[in-house]
C-alpha positions as CSV (number, residue, x, y, z in Angstrom):
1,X,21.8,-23.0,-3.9
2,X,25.2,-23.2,-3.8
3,X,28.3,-20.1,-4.1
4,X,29.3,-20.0,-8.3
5,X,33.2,-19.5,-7.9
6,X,35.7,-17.6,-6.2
7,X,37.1,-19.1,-2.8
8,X,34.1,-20.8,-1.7
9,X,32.9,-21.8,-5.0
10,X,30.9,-25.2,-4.8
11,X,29.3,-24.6,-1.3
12,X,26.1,-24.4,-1.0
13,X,24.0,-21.7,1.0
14,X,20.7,-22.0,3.1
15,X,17.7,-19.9,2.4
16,X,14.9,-18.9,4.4
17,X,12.0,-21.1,4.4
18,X,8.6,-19.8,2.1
19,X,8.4,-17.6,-0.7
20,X,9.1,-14.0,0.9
21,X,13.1,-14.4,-0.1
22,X,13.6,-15.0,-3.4
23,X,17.2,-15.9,-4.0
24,X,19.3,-15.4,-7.4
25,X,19.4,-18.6,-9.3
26,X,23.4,-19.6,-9.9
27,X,23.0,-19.4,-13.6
28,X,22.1,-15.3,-13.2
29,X,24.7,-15.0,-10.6
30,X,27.4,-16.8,-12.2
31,X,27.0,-14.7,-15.2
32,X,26.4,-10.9,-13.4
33,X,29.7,-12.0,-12.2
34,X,31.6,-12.7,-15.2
35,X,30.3,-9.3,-16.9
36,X,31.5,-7.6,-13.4
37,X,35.4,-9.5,-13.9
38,X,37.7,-9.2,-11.1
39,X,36.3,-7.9,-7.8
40,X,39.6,-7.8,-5.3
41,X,40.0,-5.1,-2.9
42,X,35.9,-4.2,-3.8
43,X,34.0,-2.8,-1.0
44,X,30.0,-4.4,-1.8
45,X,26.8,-3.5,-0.7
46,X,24.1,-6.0,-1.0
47,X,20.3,-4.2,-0.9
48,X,17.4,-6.5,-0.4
49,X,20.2,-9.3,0.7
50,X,17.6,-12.4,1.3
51,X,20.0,-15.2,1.4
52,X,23.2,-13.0,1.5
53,X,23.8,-14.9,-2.1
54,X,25.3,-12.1,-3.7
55,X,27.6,-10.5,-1.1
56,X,28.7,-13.5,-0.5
57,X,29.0,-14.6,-4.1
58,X,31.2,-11.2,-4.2
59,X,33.2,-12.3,-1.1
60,X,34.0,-15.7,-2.2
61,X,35.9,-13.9,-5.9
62,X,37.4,-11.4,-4.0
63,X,35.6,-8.6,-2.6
64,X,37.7,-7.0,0.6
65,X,34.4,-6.5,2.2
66,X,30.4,-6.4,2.1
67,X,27.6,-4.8,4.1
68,X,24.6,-7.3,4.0
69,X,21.1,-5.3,4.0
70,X,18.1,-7.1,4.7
71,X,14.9,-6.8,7.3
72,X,13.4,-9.8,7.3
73,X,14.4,-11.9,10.3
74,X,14.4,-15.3,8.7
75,X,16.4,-13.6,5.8
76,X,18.9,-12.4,8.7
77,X,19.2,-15.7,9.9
78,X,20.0,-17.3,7.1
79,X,22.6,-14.4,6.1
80,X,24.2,-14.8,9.6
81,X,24.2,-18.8,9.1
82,X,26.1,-19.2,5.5
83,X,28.6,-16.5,6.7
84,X,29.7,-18.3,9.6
85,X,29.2,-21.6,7.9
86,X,32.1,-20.3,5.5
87,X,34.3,-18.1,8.2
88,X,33.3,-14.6,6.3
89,X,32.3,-13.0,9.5
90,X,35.2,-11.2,9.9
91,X,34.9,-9.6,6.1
92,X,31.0,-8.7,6.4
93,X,28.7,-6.9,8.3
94,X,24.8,-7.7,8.5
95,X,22.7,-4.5,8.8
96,X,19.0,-5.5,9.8
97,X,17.2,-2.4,8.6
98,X,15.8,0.0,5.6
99,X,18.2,0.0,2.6
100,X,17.7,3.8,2.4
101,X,19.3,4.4,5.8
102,X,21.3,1.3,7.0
103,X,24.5,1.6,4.7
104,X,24.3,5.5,4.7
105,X,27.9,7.1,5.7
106,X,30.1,4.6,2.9
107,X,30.6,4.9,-0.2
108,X,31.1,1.4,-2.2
109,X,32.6,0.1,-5.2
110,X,29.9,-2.7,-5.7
111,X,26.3,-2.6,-5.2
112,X,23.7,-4.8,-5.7
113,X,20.2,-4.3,-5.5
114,X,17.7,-7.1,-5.8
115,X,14.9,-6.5,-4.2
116,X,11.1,-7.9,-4.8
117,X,10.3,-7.6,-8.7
118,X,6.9,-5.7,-7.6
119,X,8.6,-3.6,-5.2
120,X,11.4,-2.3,-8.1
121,X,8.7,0.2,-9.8
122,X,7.6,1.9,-6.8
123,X,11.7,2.1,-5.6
124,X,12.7,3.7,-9.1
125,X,12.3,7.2,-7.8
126,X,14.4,6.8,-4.6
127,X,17.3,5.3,-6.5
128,X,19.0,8.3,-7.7
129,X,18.8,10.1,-4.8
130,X,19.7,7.2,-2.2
131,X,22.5,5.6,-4.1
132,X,24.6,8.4,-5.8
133,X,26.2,8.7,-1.9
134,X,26.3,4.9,-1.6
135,X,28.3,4.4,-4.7
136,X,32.0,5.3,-5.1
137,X,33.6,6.9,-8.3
138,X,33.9,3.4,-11.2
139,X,31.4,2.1,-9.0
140,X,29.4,-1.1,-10.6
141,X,25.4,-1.2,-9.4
142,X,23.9,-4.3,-10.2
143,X,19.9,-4.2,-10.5
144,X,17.8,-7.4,-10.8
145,X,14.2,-7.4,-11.5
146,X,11.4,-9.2,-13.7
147,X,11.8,-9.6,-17.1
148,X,8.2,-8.9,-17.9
149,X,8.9,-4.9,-16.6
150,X,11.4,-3.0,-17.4
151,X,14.2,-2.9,-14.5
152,X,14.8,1.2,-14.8
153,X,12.7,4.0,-16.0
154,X,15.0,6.2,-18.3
155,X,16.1,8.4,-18.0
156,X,18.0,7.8,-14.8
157,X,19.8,10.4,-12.8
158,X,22.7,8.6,-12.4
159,X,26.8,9.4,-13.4
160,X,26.1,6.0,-15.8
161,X,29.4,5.2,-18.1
162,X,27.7,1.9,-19.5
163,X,25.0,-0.3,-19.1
164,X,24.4,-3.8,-20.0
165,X,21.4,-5.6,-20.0
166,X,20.4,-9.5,-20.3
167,X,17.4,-11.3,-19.3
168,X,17.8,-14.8,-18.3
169,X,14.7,-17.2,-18.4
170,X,12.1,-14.7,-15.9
171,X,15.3,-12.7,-14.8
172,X,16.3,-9.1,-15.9
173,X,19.4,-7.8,-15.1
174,X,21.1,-4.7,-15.5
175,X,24.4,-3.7,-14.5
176,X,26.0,-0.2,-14.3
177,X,29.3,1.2,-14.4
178,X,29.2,4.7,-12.8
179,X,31.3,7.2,-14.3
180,X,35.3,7.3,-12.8
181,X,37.3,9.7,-11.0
């Protein structure tokens, strides 16, 4: 797996071992990205972080900063590796914890939330509630799941001023732009 574009594009990123992390394939990132456009001066949240590929993915186009969530300790390691492999220490923090409570307190102008496809249905009812605080006025809140469920149940209580959706191969994506100032 390698980092799409940005600062760091063409490096390439370790994993953890097995099949517990489940990291976005570069195809799906590199085009989330492109429907996101510029992210400089962002502050991004990454859920469910695994490899870290998405924050860092944000990082490496731009993104001032990203909190890193993730509670698996090979997942951690691996997050902890490729940032100081690529000197983003100093522009993210690693939170080893529950999404619901570890980047409480911030409000963020990117998040993205990719966590296990059979985990997303059972998360759907926490969403609203946990993330209106998390996300900033504009805010853009990526969601990744299986393309064989669908990724949100609707309606969602959320200040949504678009959505787009695309599925890519076994991916489903969505990504929401939260209503502005």
């Amino acid at each position: 797996m390698r980092i799409v574009a940005g600062e760091h594009g063409g490096r390439r990123l370790v994993t953890p071992r097995g099949r517990a992390t489940r990291p976005t394939a570069d195809r799906v990132r590199e085009a989330v990205f492109s429907i996101l456009g510029p992210l400089e001066g962002v502050d991004a949240l990454d859920l469910f972080a695994g490899s870290g590929a998405l924050g860092i993915e944000a990082l490496s186009r731009g993104a001032a900063t990203a909190t890193l969530v993730e509670r698996a300790p090979a997942a951690l390691a691996a997050i902890r590796a490729n940032l100081a492999a690529l000197g983003l220490e100093d522009r993210a923090r690693v939170v080893a914890g529950d999404w619901r409570r570890a980047a409480a307190g911030r409000a963020y102008g990117l998040c993205l939330l990719d966590p296990p496809y059979s985990l997303l249905p059972r998360l759907a009812d926490d969403l609203a509630t946990a993330l209106v605080p998390l996300l900033a006025p504009g805010a853009a809140l990526v969601i990744e799941g299986s393309a064989r469920a669908p990724i949100l149940p609707e309606p969602l209580t959320l200040p949504i001023a678009s959505r787009t959706d695309r599925t890519y191969g076994d991916t489903a994506v969505a990504v929401l732009r939260m209503e502005g100032p």
